[in-house]
Legacy VTK file of the C-alpha trace (Angstrom):
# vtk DataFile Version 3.0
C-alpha trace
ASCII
DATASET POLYDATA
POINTS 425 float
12.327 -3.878 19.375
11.893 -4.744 15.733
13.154 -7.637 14.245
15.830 -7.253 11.880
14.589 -9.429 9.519
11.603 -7.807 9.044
11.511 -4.667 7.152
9.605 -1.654 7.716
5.731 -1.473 5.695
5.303 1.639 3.505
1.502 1.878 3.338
-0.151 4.007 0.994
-3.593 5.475 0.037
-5.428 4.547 -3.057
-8.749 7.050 -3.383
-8.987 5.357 -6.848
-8.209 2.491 -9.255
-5.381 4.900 -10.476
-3.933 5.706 -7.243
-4.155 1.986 -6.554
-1.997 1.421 -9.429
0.320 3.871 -9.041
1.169 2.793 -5.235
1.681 -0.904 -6.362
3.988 -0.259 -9.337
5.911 2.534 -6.929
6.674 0.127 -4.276
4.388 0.023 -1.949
4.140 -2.772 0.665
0.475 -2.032 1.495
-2.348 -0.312 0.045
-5.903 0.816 2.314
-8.952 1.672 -0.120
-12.183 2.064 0.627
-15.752 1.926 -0.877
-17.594 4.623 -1.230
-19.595 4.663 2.552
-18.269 4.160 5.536
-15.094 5.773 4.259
-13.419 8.798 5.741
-12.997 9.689 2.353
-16.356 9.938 1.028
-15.404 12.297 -1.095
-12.475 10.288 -2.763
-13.436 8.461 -6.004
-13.050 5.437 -3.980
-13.972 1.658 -5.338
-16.244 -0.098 -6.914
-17.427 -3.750 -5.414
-15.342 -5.017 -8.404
-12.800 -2.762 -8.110
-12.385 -4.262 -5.017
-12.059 -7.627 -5.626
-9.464 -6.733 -9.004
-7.213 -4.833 -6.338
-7.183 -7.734 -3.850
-6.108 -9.777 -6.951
-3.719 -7.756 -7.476
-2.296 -7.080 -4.552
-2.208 -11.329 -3.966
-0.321 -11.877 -6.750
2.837 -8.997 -5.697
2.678 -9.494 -2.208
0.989 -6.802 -1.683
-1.292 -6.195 1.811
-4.807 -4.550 0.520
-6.527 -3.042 4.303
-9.685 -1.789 3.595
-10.561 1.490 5.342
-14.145 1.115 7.134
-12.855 4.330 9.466
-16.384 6.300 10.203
-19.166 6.545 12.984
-21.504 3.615 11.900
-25.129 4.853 12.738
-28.043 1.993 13.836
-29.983 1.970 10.984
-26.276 0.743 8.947
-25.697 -2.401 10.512
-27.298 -3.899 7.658
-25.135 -2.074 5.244
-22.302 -1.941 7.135
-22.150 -5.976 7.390
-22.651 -6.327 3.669
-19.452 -4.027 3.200
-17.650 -6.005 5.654
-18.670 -9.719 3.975
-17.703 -8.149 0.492
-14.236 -6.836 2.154
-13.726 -10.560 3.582
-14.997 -12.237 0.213
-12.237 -10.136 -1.849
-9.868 -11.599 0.619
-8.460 -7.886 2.110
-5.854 -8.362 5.030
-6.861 -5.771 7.614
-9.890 -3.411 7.944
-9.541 0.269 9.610
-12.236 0.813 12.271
-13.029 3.834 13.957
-16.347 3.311 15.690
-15.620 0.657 18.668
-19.040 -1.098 18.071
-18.064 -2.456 14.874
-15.469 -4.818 16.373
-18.242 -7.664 17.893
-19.687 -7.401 14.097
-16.434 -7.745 12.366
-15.264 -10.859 14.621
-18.860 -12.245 14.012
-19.544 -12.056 10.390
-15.211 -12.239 9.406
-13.714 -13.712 12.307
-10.403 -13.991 10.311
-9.775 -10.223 9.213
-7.660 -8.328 11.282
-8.458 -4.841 13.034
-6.533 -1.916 12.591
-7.371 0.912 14.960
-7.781 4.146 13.428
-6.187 7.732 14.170
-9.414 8.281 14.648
-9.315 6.953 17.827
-7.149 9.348 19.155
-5.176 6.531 20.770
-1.772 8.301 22.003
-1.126 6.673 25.041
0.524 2.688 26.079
-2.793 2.643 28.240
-4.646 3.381 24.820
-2.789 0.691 22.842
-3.171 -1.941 25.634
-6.748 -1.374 25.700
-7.149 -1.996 22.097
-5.063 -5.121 22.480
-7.686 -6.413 24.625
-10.133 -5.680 22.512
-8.949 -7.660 19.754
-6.966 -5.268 17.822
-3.999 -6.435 16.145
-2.538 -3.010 14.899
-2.866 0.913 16.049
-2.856 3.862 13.767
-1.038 5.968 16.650
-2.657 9.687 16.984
-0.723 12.026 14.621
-0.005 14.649 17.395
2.635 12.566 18.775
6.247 13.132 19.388
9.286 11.142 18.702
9.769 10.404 21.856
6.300 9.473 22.839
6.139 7.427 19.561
9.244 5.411 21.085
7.970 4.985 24.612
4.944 3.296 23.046
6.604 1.025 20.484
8.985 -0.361 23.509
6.060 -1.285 25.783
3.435 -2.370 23.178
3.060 -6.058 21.881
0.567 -5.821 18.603
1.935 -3.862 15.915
2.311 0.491 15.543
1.525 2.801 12.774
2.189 6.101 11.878
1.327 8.663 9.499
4.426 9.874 7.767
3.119 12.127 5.056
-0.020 14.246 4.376
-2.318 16.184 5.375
-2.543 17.306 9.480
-5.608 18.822 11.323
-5.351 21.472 13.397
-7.549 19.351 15.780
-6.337 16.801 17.587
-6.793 13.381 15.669
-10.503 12.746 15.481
-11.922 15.104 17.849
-12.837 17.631 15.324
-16.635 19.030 14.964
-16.175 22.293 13.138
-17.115 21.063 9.555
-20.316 19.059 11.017
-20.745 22.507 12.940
-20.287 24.924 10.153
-22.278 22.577 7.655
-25.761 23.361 9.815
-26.105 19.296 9.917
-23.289 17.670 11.529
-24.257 14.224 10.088
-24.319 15.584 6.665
-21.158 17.597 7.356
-19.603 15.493 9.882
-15.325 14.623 9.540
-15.919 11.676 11.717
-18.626 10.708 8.993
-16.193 11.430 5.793
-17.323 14.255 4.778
-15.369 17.038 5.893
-15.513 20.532 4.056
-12.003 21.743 5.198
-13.344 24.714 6.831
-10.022 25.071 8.727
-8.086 25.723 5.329
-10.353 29.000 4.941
-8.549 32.831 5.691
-8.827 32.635 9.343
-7.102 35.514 10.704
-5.731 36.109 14.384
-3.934 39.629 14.534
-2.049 39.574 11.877
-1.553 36.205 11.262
-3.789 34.265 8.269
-4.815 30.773 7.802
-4.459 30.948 11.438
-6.028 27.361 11.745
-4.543 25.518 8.382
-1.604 23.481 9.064
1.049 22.733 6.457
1.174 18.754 5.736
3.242 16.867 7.782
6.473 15.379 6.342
8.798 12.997 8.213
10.326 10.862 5.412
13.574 11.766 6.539
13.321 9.932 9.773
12.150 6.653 8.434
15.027 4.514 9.514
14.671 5.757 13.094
11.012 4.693 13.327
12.243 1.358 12.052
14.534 1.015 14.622
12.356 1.989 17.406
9.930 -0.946 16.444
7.148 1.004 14.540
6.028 -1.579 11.999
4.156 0.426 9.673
4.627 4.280 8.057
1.496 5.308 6.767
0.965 8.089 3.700
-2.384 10.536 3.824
-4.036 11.087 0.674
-6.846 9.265 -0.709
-8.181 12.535 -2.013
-4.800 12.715 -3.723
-3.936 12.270 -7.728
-2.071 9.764 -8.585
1.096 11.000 -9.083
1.196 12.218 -5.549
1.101 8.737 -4.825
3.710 7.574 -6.832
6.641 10.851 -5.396
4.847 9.672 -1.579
6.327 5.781 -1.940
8.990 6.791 -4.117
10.193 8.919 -1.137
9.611 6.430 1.315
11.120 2.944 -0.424
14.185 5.390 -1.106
14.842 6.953 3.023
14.066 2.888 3.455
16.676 1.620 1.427
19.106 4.303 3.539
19.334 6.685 -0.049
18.186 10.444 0.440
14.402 10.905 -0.401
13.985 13.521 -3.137
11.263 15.624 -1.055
11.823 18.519 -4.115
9.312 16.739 -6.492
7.344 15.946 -3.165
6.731 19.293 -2.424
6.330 20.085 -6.083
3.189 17.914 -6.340
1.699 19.449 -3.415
2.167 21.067 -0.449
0.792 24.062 1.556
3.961 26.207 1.491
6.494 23.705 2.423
5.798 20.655 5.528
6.197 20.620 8.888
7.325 18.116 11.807
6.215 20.033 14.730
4.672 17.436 16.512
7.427 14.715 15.841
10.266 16.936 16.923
7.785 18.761 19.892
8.700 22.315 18.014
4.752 23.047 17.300
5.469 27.202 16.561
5.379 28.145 12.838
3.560 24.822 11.497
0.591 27.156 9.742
0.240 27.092 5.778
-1.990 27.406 3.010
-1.877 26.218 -0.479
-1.361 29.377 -2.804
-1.090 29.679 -6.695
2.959 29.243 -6.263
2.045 26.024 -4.585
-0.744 25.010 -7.585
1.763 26.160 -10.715
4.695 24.034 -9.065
2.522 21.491 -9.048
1.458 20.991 -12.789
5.366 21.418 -14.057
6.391 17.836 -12.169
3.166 15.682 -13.067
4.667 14.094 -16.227
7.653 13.378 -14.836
6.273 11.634 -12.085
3.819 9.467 -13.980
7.069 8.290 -14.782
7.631 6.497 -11.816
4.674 3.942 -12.213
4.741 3.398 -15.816
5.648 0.083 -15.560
5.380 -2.819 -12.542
7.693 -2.948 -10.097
9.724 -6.241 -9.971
8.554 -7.865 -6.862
8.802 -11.573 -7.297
11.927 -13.980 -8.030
11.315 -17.256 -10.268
13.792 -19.810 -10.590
13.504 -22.113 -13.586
15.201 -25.584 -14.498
14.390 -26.522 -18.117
15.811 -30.001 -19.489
15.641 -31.484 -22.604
16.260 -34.790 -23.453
16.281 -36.392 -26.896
13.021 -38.222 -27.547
11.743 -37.334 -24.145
9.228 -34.418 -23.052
10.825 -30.938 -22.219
10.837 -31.020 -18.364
10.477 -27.502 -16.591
10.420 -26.856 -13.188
9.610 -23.469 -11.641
9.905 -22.043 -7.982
8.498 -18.682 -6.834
7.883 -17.214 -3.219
7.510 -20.692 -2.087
5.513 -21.924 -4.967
6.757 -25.293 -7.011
5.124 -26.174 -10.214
6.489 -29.005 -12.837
5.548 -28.674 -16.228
5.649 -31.247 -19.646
6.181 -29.593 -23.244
6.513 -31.467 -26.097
9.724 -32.519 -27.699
12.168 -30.928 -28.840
13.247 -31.290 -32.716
16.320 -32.785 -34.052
18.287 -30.127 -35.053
18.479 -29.514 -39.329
21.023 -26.975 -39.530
21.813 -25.725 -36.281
21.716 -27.317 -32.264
19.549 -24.907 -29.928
22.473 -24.079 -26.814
21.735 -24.032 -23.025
22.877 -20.107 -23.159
20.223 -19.400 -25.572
17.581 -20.638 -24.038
18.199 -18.935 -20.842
18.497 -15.393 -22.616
15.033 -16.029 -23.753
13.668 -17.412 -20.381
15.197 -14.411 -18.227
13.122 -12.086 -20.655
10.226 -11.332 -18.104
9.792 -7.877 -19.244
7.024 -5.699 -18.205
5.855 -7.831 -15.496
6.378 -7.861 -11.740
8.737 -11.371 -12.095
12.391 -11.060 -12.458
15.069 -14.037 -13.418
16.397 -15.613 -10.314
18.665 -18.954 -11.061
17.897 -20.141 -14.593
19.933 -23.774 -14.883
19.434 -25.343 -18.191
20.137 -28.876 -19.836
20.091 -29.711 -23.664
21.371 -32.608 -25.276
23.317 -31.841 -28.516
21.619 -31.619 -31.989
18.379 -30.887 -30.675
16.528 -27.347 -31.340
14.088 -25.311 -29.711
12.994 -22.259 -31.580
12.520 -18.539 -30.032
8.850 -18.850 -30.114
8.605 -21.977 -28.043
10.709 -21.072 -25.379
8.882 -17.603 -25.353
5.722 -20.059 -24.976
7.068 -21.619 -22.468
7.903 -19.149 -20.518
4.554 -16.897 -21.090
3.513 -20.357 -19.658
4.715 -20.461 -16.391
4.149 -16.906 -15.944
0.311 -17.587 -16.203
1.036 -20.607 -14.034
2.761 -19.202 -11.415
0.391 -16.104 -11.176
-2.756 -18.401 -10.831
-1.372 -19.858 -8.374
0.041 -16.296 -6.482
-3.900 -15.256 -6.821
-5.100 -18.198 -5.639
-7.073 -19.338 -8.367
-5.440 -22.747 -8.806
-3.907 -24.864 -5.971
-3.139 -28.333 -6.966
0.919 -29.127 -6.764
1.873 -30.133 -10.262
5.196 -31.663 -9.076
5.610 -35.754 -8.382
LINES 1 426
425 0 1 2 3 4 5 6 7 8 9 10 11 12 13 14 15 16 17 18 19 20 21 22 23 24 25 26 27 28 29 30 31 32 33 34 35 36 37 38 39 40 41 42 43 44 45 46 47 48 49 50 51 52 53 54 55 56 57 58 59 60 61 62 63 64 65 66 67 68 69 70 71 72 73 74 75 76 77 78 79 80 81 82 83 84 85 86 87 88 89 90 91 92 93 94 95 96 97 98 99 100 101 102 103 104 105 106 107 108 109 110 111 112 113 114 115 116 117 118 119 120 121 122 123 124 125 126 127 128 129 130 131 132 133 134 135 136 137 138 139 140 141 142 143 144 145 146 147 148 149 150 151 152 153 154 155 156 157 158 159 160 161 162 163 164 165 166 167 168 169 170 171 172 173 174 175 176 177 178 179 180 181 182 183 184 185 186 187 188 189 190 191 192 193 194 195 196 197 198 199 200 201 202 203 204 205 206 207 208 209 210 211 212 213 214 215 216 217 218 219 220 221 222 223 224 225 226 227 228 229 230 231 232 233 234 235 236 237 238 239 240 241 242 243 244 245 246 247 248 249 250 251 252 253 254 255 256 257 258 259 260 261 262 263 264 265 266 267 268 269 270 271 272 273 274 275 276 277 278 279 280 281 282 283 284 285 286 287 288 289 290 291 292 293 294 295 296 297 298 299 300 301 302 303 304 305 306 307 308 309 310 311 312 313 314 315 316 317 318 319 320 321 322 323 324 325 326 327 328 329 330 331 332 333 334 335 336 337 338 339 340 341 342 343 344 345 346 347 348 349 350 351 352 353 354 355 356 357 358 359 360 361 362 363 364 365 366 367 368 369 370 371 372 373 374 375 376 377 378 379 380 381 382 383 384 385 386 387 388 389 390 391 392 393 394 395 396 397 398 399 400 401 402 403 404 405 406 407 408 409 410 411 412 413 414 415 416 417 418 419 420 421 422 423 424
């Protein structure tokens, strides 16, 4: 069963820098990227090398997990390749990577022994059997298959020891979680074509008709937001988002959703299904009702869709406030302004120069900590601010604004990773 002190992961896709952004600032407690091969999203804008390496900064610095998505069929003449994407994955610092293709775990544990593996939907792993055999492989975490029910989903989480996953919004296939040929089939070369090489053409969302019935093999997105604090409390650790092919404002409404059926407060699944669906969502698999799940995405579905957009950019305007900093400022007369700082763990000390003797009027304690509890548009947020001044001595605005601009840049070199030295006696 899950621990109680530890909270439930919303993990969400980032097909671009944007997207990246957006999931961050949102809420997000992980974010899986890829480059542009080896992706299953080939298709996606995907990262740059740098890109990369900016995101895993980023993601450092708010606490953020960055799992890098390596989820396709890896063919011989790739190894080379396919190592170089893993050493620039490790060098960037990611925390997980997303395999599909079994023969890439003996390279990943040679050339980045200390990333963890994630096993992929891809796998089609839907069984305790399945998740004890990637245990012994070395796999930390399992993307469950997205067929699953409830009740399958629970029998699993009881009897497995390395962590679950589940996809709890996007896109479905109307195959069964990687076992799907028909766009490599349709595309007259299935490695050009292939789904299980990123690069699926969707054939299933064309106007297949049975009797009467059209789109007879395009499935309406799965949705199961609603649910979220059951899957916590059945042990699944992580609830995974499809939709690194997605804008980013899809994103942003996907977390949004998800921090908010977290935090116990009904999701708002109306602007959800206003940035896109396929005629509504379905959770015929997690419920075991699998009639009526078909749906296509019509012109109704494209016009809701552009009236929400600038509302939701809304959403990840600005950072979300992820990290606590508690400050203790003293100055004495004559003697350095002291300030110490503490954040996730993190103690720095810090010397300023004197304050002044005050000409006209003494700086007070409460005025310096209205100006230090100004973090503003950053992910930091005052925690306990003590403060100690002699009398007649003044500090103006702009120094303590200095100051604490300061041990912003401080503490954040030292979140990244880019300085480690303890500046504390």
């Amino acid at each position: 069963m899950i621990d109680e002190n530890k909270r439930l992961e919303i993990l969400a896709p980032a097909g671009s820098f944007e997207s990246f952004t957006a999931a961050v600032n949102t809420g997000a407690d992980a974010v899986y990227v890829g480059l542009k091969d080896f992706s299953a999203r080939k298709n996606a804008k995907n990262f740059t090398t740098g890109e990369l390496f900016e995101a895993a900064k980023i993601c450092r610095l708010s606490g953020v997990k960055l799992i890098f998505a390596l989820n396709t069929l890896v063919f011989d003449d790739e190894i080379k390749q396919v190592t170089h994407a893993v050493k620039t994955a490790a060098e960037a610092g990611v925390y997980a990577v997303i395999i599909q293709d079994l023969g890439l775990v003996n390279l990943i544990k040679k050339t980045a022994p200390k990333l963890k593996l994630h096993a992929s939907t891809q796998m089609t792993i839907n069984s305790i059997s399945g998740v004890k055999a990637a245990e012994k492989l070395g796999f930390s975490r399992v993307v469950l298959a997205r067929e699953l029910t409830f009740r399958e989903i629970e029998k699993i989480t009881t009897f497995s020891n390395i962590e679950t996953e589940i996809f709890i919004h996007g896109a479905l296939c109307t195959s069964v979680s990687g076992q799907c040929f028909m766009s490599g089939f349709f595309g007259g070369d299935g490695d050009k074509r292939s789904a299980n090489r990123g690069l699926c053409a969707q054939p299933c969302r064309l106007d297949f008709t049975v009797n009467e019935s059209q789109y007879a093999l395009s499935l309406k997105d799965l949705s199961i937001i609603k649910n979220i604090r059951q899957l916590e409390k059945i042990g699944v650790t992580s609830v995974k988002i499809e939709g690194r092919m997605k804008r980013p404002e899809y994103v942003a409404a996907a977390v949004h959703a998800c921090y908010e059926a977290r935090s116990g407060i009904a999701p708002n699944l109306e602007n959800l299904n206003a940035v896109f669906s396929r005629g509504g969502f379905t959770d015929g698999y997690f419920t075991g009702k699998v009639r009526s799940m078909q749906g296509f995405r019509g012109r109704e579905d494209v016009e809701t869709s552009n009236s929400v957009l600038q509302e939701l950019q809304k959403l990840y305007k600005k950072p979300k406030k992820r990290r606590v900093i508690n400050v203790q400022i003293t100055a004495k007369s004559g003697a350095e302004i002291m300030v110490t700082v503490e954040c996730a763990k993190i103690k720095l000390c810090k010397k300023f120069p004197p304050a002044e003797k005050a000409q006209t009027r003494a700086t007070t304690a409460i005025e310096v900590f209205t100006q230090l509890e100004k973090f503003g548009g950053t992910i930091f947020e005052a925690g306990e601010i003590n403060c100690e001044i002699d009398e007649n001595l003044f500090i103006s605005t702009a120094r303590i604004n200095e100051i604490r601009r300061e041990l912003i840049s401080l503490i954040s070199e030292r979140l990244i990773g880019e300085k480690n030295e303890d500046t504390c006696d």
